[in-house]
DRENROMAR-829927 format. One line per 10 residues: number of its first residue (from 1); their letters; for each residue x, y, z of N, C-alpha, C. Coordinates in nm, 3 decimals, always signed. Last residue first. Example, Ala and Ser with C-alpha at 12.3 -4.5 7.8 and 13.67 -1.06 7.14 Angstrom:
<sites>
2) sa) +1.285/-0.225/+0.708/+1.367/-0.106/+0.714/+1.290/+0.003/+0.787 ~ +1.319/-0.569/+0.780/+1.230/-0.450/+0.780/+1.320/-0.330/+0.780
</sites>
This chain:
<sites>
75) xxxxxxxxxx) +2.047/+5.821/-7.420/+2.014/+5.827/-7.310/+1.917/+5.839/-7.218 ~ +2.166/+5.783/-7.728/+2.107/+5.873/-7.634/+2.045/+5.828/-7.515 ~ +2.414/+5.552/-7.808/+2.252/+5.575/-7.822/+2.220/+5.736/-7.737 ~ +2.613/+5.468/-8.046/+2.612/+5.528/-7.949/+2.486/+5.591/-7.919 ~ +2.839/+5.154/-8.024/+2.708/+5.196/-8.061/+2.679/+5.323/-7.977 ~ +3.126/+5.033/-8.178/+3.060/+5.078/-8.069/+2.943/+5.137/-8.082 ~ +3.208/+4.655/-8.246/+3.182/+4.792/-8.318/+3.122/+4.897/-8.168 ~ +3.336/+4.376/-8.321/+3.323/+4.471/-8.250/+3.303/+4.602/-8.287 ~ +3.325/+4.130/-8.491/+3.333/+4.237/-8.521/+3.303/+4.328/-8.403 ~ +3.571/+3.823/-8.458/+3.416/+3.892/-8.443/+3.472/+4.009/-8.455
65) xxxxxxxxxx) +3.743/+3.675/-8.747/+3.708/+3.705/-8.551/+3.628/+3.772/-8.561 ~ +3.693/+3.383/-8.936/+3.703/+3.540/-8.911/+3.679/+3.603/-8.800 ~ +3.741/+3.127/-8.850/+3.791/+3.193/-9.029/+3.754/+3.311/-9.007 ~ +3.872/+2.931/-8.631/+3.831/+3.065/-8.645/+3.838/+3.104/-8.791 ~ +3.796/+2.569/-8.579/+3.897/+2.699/-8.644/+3.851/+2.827/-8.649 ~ +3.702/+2.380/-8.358/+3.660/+2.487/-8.484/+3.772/+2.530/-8.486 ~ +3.815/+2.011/-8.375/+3.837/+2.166/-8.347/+3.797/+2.238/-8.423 ~ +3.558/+1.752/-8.378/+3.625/+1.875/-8.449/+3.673/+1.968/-8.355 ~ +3.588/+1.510/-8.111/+3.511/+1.618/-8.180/+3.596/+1.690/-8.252 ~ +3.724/+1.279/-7.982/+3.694/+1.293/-8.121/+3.585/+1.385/-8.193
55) xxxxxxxxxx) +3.805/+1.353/-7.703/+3.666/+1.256/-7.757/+3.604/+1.263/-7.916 ~ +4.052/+1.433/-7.816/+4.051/+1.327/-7.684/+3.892/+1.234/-7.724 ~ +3.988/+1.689/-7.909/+4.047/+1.545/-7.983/+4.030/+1.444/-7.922 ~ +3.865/+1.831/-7.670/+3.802/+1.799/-7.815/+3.844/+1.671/-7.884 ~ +4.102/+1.823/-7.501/+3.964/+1.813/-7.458/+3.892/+1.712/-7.599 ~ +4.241/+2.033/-7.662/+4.302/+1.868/-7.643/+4.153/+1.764/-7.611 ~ +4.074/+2.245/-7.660/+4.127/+2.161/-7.770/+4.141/+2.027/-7.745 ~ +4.085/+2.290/-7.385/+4.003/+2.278/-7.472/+3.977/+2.174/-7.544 ~ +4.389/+2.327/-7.313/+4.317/+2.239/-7.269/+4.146/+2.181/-7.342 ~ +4.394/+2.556/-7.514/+4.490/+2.463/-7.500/+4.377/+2.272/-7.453
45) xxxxxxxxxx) +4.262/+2.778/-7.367/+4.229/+2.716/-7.519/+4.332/+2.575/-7.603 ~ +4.383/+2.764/-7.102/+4.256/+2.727/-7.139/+4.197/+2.678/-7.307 ~ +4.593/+2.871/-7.170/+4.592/+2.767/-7.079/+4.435/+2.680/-7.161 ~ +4.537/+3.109/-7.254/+4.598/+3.044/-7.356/+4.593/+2.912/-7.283 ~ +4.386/+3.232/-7.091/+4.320/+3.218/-7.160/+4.412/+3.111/-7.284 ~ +4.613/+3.251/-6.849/+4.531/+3.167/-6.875/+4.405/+3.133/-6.953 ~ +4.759/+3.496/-7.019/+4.807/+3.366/-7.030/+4.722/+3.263/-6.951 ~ +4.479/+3.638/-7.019/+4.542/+3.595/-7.141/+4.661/+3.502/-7.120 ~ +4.563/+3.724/-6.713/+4.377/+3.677/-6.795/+4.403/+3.626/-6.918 ~ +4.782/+3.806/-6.743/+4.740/+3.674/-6.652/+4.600/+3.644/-6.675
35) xxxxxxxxxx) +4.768/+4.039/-6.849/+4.858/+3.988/-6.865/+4.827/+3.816/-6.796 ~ +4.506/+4.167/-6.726/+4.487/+4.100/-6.838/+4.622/+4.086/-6.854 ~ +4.508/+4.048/-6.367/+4.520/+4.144/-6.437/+4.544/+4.091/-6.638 ~ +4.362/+3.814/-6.241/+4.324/+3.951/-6.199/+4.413/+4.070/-6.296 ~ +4.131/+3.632/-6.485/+4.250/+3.638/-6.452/+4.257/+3.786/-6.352 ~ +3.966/+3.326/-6.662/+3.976/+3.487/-6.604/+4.130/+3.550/-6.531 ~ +3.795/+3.198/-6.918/+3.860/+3.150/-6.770/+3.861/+3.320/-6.752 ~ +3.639/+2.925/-7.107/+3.604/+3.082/-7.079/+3.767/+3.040/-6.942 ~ +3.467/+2.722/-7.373/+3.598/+2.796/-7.337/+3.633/+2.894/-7.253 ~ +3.212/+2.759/-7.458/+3.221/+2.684/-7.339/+3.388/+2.721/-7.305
25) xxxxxxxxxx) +3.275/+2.779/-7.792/+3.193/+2.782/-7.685/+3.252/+2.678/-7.563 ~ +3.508/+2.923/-7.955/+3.499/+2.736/-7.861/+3.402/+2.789/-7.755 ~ +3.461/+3.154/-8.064/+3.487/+3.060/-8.162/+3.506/+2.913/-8.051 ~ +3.503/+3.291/-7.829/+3.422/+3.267/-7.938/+3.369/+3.212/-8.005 ~ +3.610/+3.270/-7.557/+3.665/+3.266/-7.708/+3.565/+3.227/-7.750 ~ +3.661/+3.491/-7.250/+3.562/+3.427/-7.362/+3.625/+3.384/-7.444 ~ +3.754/+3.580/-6.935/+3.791/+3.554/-7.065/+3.683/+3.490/-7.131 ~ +3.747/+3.865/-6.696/+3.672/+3.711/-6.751/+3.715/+3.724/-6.871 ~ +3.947/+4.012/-6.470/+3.911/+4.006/-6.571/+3.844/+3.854/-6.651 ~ +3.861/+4.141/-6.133/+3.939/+4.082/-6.214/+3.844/+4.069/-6.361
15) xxxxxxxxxx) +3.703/+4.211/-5.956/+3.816/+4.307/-5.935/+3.948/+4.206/-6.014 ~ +3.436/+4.150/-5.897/+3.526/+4.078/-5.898/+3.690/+4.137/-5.882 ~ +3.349/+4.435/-5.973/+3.300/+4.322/-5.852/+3.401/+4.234/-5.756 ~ +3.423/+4.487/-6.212/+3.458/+4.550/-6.111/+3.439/+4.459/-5.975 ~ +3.532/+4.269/-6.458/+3.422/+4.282/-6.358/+3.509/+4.356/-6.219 ~ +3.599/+4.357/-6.800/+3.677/+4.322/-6.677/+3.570/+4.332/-6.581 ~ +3.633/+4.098/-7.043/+3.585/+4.223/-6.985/+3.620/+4.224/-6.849 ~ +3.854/+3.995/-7.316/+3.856/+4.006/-7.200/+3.709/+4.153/-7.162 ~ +3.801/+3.757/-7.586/+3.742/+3.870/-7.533/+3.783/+3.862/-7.396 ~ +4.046/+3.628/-7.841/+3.976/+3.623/-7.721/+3.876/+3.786/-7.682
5) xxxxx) +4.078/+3.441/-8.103/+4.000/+3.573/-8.091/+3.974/+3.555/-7.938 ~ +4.333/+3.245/-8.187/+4.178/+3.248/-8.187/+4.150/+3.414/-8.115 ~ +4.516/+3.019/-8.399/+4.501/+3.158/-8.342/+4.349/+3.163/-8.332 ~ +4.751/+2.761/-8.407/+4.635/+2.812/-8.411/+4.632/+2.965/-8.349 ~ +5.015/+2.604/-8.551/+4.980/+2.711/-8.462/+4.838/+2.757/-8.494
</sites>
């Protein structure tokens, strides 16, 4: 079992949510609500992977998820 770090943000625009992982550049998908932005983010890091082995590249592994922090500037 692997585990990886996703990022959802959500685009008003769009009126749905974009996925990232981090740790697999180029990995991304989306979804309209984050229950369905995360099970096709699991779709996706799935397919990835397999992707990877298929042409004999390393899977990264995540050894520490990113740090999110909030910044608060003046205006």
């Amino acid at each position: 079992m692997r585990r990886y770090t996703v990022i959802l943000e959500y685009d008003p625009e769009a009126c749905s949510y974009s996925v990232t992982v981090p740790a697999l550049p180029g990995c991304t998908s989306q979804g309209v609500t984050v229950e369905e932005a995360l099970a096709n983010a699991k779709e996706a890091i799935t397919g990835h992977i397999a992707t990877l082995q298929s042409i004999g590249e390393p899977v990264p592994e995540e050894a520490e998820g990113p740090m999110i922090v909030v910044a608060s500037v003046a205006a």
